[in-house]
ZAKOLMAR-656574 format. One line per field, with one value per atom (N, C-alpha, C): residue number from 1; z, y, x negated; residue in one letter; atom name. Coordinates in steps of 0.02 Angstrom, whole numbers, always signed. Layout:
# ZAKOLMAR-656574
i	[NUM/...]
w	[Z/...]
v	[Y/...]
u	[X/...]
aa	[A/...]
at	[CA/...]
***
This chain:
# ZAKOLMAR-656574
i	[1/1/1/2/2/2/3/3/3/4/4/4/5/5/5/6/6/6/7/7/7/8/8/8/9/9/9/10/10/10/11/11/11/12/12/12/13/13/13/14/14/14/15/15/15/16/16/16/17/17/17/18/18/18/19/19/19/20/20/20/21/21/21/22/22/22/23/23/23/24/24/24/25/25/25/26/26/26/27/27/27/28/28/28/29/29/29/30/30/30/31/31/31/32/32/32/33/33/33/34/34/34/35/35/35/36/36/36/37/37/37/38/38/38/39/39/39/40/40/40/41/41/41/42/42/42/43/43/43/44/44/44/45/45/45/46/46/46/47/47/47/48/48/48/49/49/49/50/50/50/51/51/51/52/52/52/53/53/53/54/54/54/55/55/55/56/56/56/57/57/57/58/58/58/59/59/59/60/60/60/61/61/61/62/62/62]
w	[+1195/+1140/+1083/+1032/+960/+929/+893/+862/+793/+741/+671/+620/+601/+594/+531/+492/+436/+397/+345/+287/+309/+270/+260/+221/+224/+169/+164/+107/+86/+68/+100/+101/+37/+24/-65/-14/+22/+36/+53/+52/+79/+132/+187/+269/+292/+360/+381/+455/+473/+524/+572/+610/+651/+643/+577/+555/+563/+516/+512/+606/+658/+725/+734/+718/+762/+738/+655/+637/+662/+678/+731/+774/+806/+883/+896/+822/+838/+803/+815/+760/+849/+902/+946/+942/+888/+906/+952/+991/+1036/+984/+1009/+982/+1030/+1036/+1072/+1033/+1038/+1024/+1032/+1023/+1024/+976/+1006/+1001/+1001/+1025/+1012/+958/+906/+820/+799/+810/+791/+720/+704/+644/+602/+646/+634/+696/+662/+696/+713/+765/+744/+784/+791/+833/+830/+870/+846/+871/+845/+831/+823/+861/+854/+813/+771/+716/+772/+739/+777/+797/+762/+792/+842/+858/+898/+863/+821/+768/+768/+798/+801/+736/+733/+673/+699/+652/+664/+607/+624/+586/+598/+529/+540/+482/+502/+445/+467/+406/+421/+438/+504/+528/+479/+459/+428/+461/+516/+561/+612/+603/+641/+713]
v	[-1664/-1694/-1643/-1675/-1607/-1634/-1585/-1583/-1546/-1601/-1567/-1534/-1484/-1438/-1449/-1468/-1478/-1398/-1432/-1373/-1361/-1315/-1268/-1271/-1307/-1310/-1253/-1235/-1175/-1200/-1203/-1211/-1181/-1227/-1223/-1206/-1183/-1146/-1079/-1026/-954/-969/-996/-988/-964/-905/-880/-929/-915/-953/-977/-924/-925/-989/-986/-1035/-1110/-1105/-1182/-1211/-1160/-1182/-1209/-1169/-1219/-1251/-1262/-1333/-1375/-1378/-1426/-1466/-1385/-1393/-1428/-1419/-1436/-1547/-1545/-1619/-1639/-1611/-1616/-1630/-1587/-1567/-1520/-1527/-1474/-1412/-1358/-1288/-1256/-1251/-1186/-1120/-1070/-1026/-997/-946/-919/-850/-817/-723/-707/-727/-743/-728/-726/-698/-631/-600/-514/-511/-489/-499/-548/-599/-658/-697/-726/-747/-822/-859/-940/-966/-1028/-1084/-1135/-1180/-1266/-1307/-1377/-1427/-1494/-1540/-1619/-1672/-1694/-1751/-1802/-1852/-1934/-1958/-1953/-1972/-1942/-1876/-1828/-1788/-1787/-1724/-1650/-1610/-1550/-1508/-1486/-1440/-1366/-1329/-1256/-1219/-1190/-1136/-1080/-1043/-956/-928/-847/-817/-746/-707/-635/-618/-543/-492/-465/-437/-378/-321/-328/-256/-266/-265/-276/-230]
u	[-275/-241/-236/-259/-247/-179/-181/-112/-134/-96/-125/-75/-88/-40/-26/+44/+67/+85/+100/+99/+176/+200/+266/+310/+372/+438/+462/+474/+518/+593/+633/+708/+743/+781/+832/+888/+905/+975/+987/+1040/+1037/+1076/+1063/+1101/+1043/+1058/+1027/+996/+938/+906/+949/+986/+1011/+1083/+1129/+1172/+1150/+1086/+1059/+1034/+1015/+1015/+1063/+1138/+1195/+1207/+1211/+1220/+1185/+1117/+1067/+1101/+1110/+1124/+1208/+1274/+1311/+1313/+1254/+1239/+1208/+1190/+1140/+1083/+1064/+973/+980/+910/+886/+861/+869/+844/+807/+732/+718/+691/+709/+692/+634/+591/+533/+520/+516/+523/+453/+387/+336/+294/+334/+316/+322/+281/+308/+322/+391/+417/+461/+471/+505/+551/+621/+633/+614/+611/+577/+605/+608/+642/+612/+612/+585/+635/+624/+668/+627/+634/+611/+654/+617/+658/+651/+694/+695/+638/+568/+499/+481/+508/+484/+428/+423/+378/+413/+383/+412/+413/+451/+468/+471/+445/+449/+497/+528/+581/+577/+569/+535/+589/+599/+634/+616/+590/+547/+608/+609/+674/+690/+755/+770/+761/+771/+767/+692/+631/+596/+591]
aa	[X/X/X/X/X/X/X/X/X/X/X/X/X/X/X/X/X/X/X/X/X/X/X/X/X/X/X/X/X/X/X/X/X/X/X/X/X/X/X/X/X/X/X/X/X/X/X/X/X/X/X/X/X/X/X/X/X/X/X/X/X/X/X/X/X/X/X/X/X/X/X/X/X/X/X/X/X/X/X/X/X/X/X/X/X/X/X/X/X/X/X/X/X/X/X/X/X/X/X/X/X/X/X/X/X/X/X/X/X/X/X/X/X/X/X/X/X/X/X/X/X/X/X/X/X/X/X/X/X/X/X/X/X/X/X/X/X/X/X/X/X/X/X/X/X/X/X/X/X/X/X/X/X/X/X/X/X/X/X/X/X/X/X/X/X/X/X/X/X/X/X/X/X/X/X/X/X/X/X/X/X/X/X/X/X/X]
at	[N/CA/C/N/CA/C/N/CA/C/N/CA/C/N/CA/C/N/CA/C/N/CA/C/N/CA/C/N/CA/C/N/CA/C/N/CA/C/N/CA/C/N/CA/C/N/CA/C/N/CA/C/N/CA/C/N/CA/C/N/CA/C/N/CA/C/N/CA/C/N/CA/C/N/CA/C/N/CA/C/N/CA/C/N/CA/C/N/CA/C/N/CA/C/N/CA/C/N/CA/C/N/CA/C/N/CA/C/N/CA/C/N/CA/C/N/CA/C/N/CA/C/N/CA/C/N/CA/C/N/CA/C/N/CA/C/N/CA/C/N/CA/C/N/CA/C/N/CA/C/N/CA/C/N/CA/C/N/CA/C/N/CA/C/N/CA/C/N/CA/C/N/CA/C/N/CA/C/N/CA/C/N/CA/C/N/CA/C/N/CA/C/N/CA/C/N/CA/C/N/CA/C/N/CA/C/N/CA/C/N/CA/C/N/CA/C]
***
C-alpha cells in the first residue's frame, strides 16, 4: 500500500511542540512520539478520517 506524502503547514502560533501535544492529548487525540529525527522533535497525530499528521520542531539543544 503507498502512501502519498502531503506538503507542510507552517503554524501561526508560538506554543512549543511539546504544549500543542497535550492540548491534543488533553482534547483525546492520540500522540505518539518519535525521536527518530536527528535534530528535531516530532510526534504524530490522526484527524477524524484517520489521516496522519506529522508534527516537527527543530531542538534547541541538539
Amino acid at each position: 500500500m503507498a502512501y502519498r506524502q502531503g506538503t507542510g503547514l507552517v503554524p501561526r502560533w508560538s506554543t512549543s511542540l511539546h504544549t500543542l501535544a497535550r492540548r491534543l492529548e488533553d482534547h483525546g487525540v492520540e500522540v505518539t512520539w518519535d525521536d527518530n529525527f536527528p535534530g528535531f522533535h516530532r510526534f504524530y497525530a490522526s484527524d477524524k478520517l484517520g489521516n496522519r499528521l506529522e508534527f516537527l520542531e527543530r531542538r534547541t539543544n541538539p
